[in-house]
C-alpha positions in Angstrom: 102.5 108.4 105.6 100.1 105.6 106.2 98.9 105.0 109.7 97.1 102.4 111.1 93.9 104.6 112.3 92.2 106.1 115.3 90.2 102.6 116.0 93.5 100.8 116.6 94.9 103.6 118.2 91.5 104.0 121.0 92.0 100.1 120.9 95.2 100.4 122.1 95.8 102.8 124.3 92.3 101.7 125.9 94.4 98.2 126.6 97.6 99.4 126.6 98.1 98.3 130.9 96.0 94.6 130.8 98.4 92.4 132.1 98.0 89.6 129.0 98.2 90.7 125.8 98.8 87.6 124.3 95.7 86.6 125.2 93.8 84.7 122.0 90.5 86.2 122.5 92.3 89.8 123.2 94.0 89.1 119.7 90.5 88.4 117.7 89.1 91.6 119.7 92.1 93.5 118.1 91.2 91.7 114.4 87.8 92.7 115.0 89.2 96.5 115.4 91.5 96.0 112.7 89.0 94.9 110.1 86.9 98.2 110.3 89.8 100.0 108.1 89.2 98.4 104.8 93.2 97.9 103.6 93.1 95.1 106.7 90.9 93.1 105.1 93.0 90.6 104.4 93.2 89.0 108.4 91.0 85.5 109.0 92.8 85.3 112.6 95.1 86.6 114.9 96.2 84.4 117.3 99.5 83.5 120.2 101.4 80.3 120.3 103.4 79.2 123.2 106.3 77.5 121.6 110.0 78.3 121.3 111.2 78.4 117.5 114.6 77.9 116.3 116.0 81.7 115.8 115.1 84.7 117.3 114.1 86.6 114.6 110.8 83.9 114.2 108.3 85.9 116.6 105.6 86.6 114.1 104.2 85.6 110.6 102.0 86.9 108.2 100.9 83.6 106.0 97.7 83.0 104.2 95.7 85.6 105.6 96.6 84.6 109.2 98.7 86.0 111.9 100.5 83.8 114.2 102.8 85.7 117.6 104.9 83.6 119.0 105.4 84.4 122.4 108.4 82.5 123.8 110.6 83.9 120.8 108.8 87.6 120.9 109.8 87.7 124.7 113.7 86.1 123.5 114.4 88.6 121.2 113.2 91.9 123.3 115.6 90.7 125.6 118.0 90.7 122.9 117.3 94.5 121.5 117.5 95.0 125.0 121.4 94.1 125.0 121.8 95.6 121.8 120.8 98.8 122.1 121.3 99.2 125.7 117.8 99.9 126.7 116.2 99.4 129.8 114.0 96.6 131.2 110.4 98.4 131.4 107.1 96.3 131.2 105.8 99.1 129.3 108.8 99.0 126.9 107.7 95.5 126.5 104.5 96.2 125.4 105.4 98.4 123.0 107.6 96.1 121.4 105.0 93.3 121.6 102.0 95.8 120.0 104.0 96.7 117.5 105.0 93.3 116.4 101.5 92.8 116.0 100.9 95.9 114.4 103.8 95.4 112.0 102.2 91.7 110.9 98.5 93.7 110.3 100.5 96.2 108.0 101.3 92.9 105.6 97.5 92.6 105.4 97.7 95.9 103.7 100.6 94.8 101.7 98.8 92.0 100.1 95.5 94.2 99.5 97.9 96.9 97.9 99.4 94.3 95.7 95.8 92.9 94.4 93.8 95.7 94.5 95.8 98.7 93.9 96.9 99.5 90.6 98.9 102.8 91.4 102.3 103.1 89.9 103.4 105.1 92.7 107.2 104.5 93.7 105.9 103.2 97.2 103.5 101.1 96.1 105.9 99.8 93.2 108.8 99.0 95.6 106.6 97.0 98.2 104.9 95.1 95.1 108.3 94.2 94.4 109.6 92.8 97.0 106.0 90.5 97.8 107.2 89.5 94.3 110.6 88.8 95.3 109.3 86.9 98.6 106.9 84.8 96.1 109.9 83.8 93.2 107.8 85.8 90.5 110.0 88.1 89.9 112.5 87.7 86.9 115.9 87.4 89.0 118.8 88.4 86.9 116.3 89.0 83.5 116.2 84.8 83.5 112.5 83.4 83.0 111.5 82.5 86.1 111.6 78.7 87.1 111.6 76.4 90.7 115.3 77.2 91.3 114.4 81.5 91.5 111.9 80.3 93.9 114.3 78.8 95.9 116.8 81.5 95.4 114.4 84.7 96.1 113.6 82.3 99.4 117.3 82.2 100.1 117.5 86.0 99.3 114.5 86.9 101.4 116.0 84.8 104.6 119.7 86.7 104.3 118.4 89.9 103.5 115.5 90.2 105.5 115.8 93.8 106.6 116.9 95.1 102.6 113.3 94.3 101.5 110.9 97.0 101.0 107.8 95.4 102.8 109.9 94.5 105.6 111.2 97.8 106.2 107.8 99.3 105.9 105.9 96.9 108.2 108.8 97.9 110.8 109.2 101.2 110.7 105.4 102.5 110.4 104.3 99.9 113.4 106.8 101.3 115.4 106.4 105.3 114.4 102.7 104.4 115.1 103.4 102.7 118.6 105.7 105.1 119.4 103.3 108.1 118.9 100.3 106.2 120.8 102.8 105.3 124.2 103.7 109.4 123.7 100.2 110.7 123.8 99.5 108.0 126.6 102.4 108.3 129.4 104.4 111.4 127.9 106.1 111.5 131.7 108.0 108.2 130.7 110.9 110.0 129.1 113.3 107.0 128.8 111.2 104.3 127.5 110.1 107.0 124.7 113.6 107.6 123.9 114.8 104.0 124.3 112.8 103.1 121.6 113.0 106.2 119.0 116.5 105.4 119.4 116.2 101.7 118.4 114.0 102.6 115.6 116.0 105.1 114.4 119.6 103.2 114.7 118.1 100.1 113.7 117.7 101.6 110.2 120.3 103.7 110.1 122.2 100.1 109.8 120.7 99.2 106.4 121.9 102.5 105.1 125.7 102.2 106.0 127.1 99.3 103.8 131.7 99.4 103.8 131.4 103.0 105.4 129.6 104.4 102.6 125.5 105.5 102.1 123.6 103.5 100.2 119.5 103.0 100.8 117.9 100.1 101.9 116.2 100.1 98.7 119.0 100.6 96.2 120.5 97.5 98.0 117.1 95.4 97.4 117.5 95.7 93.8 121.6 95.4 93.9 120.8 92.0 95.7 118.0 90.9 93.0 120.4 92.2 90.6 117.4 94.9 88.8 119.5 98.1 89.7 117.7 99.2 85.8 114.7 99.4 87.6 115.7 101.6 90.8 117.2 104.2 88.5 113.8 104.6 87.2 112.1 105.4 90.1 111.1 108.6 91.4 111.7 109.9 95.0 111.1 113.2 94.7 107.7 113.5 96.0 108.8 111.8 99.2 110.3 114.4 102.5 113.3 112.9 103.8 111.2 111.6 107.0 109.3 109.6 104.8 112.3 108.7 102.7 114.0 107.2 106.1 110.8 105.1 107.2 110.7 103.7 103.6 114.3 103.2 103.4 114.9 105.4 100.0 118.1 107.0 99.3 119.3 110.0 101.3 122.5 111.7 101.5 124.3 111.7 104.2 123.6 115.1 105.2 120.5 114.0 105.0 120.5 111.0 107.0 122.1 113.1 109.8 119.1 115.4 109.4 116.6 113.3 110.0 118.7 111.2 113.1 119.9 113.6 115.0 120.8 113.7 117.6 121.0 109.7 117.7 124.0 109.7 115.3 126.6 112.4 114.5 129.5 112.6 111.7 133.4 112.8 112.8 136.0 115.1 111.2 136.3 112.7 108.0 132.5 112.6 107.4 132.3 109.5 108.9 128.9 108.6 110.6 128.9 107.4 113.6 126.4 106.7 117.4 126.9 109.4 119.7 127.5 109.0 123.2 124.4 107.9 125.0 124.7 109.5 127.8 124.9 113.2 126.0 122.4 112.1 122.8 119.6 111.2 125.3 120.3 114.8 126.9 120.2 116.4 123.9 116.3 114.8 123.0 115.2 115.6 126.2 115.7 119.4 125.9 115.4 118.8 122.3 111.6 117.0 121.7 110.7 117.1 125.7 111.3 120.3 127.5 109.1 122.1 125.1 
C-alpha cells in the first residue's frame, strides 16, 4: 500500500501540537517536504483561504497543480462528522482531520503523475486512471464518442457520486490510514480519539459498499454509474489482501467485509450488516488493538 513517506511523517509529527496549521508559510514548508518524494511533484503551492463556500463538502481542491484548504468549510464539516459519527470534540481529533485533508489533496499530486508518467496496467493504477478520465469527460460514457455534453455529464456524475470514484476513495482512505498511524505512534495514550477516527474511516466506507441491503464495491458501482461494467469484469483483484481491497474500495464479500471491520460492524441473524453498539464495539478495540 502506498504511503506518503517518513519526511511527511517526521514533518508531521514534529508539528503535529503548533497551534496554526493553516498557516500559509507552514503549508509551503509542508510542499517543500512533500516535494522530496518524487510522485509529489506535481504541487506549485499549498496554500489556506479564509472564506466560507457554499456546501460542506468544498474544504479542499486539487486544481492545476495547486492546493487550495479552505478553512471556514474544513472547520464546518469536522463539526459535521462530528454529529455523524458521534465522535468527540478533541483539538487533536481536529488536527488529524485537518492533516489529513491536506494529505488526501497531496495524494492527487500522485494521481496526476501516475496518470502521465506511469504506464503500468496494474488494476490499481487502471481504476484511478479511469476515474481522472471520468472527472476530465475523456472517457467514452456509454461507448458514445465523446463530445461537450459527456463533459458535462461525467461533471454531473463526478458531483453526485463523489465518494464511488476510484481516486476519491484512494486519496481518502490512505491520508487517513497514514494520519491515523502517525497520531498512534505519537500519543498512543489517547485511546478515544484513535478509535473515534478508525471508526469514521472504517464506517465511512463501509457506506459505499452497502447499496438496497446488498454488497456491492465502491468500484463495481463506478463503472455501473459510467455504464462500462465490460471493463470491471476484466479486472483482476486477486493480487490485492482484503485490507488493501477495503482502502481501494474493490469487491469483497461480505464475510469479508466483516473481516476486515470488525468489531465496528457486525451481521444479524439474516446476514444483514449492521453498526454495533458503540458503547460495547469501542470495548471490544480496546482489549482488541490496545491492551496488548
Amino acid at each position: 500500500m502506498l504511503e506518503f513517506g517518513p519526511d511527511l511523517e517526521e514533518f508531521i509529527k514534529v508539528n503535529f501540537d503548533r497551534k496554526n496549521i493553516f498557516d500559509n508559510g507552514f503549508l509551503k514548508e509542508m510542499r517543500e517536504v512533500s516535494l522530496k518524494d518524487r510522485k509529489f511533484s506535481y504541487i506549485e503551492q499549498i496554500e489556506s483561504k479564509f472564506v466560507l463556500l457554499r456546501g460542506l463538502d468544498t474544504c479542499a481542491v486539487y486544481d492545476e497543480q495547486r492546493i487550495k484548504i479552505y478553512k471556514i468549510n474544513k472547520m464546518l464539516q469536522y463539526l459535521f462528522i462530528m454529529k455523524i459519527f458521534n465522535m468527540r470534540y478533541n483539538k487533536d481529533g481536529f488536527k488529524i482531520f485537518v492533516y489529513a485533508g491536506i494529505l488526501h489533496e497531496i495524494m492527487h499530486s500522485y494521481h496526476l503523475d501516475m496518470f502521465i508518467n506511469d504506464k503500468s496496467q496494474d488494476t490499481l493504477n487502471t481504476i484511478i486512471k479511469h476515474s481522472m478520465m471520468v472527472c476530465n469527460g475523456d472517457i467514452e460514457l456509454s461507448g458514445k464518442k465523446v463530445s461537450y455534453s459527456d463533459e458535462v455529464k461525467a461533471d454531473q456524475l463526478y458531483k453526485k457520486y463523489y465518494s464511488f470514484f476510484p481516486e476519491e476513495i484512494h486519496a481518502f482512505m490512505t491520508s487517513l490510514y497514514f494520519m491515523l498511524n502517525v497520531y498512534t505512534n505519537l500519543k498512543p495514550q489517547n485511546v478515544n480519539v484513535i478509535y473515534d477516527f478508525y471508526a469514521y474511516l472504517i464506517l465511512s466506507n463501509v457506506e459505499t459498499y452497502i447499496f438496497k441491503d446488498k454488497i456491492y464495491s465502491p468500484i463495481n458501482r463506478f463503472y455501473k454509474i459510467i455504464d462500462r461494467l465490460d471493463i470491471f469484469y476484466k479486472l483482476d483483484f486477486d493480487k490485492y489482501d482484503l485490507r488493501e481491497k477495503f482502502v481501494y474500495g474493490m469487491p469483497l464479500t461480505r464475510e469479508e467485509l466483516y473481516r476486515v471491520c470488525y468489531p465496528f460492524i457486525v451481521f444479524n441473524d439474516l446476514g444483514e450488516i449492521f453498526l454495533e453498539d458503540e458503547k460495547i464495539a469501542r470495548k471490544k478495540w480496546v482489549k482488541k488493538y490496545v491492551e496488548r
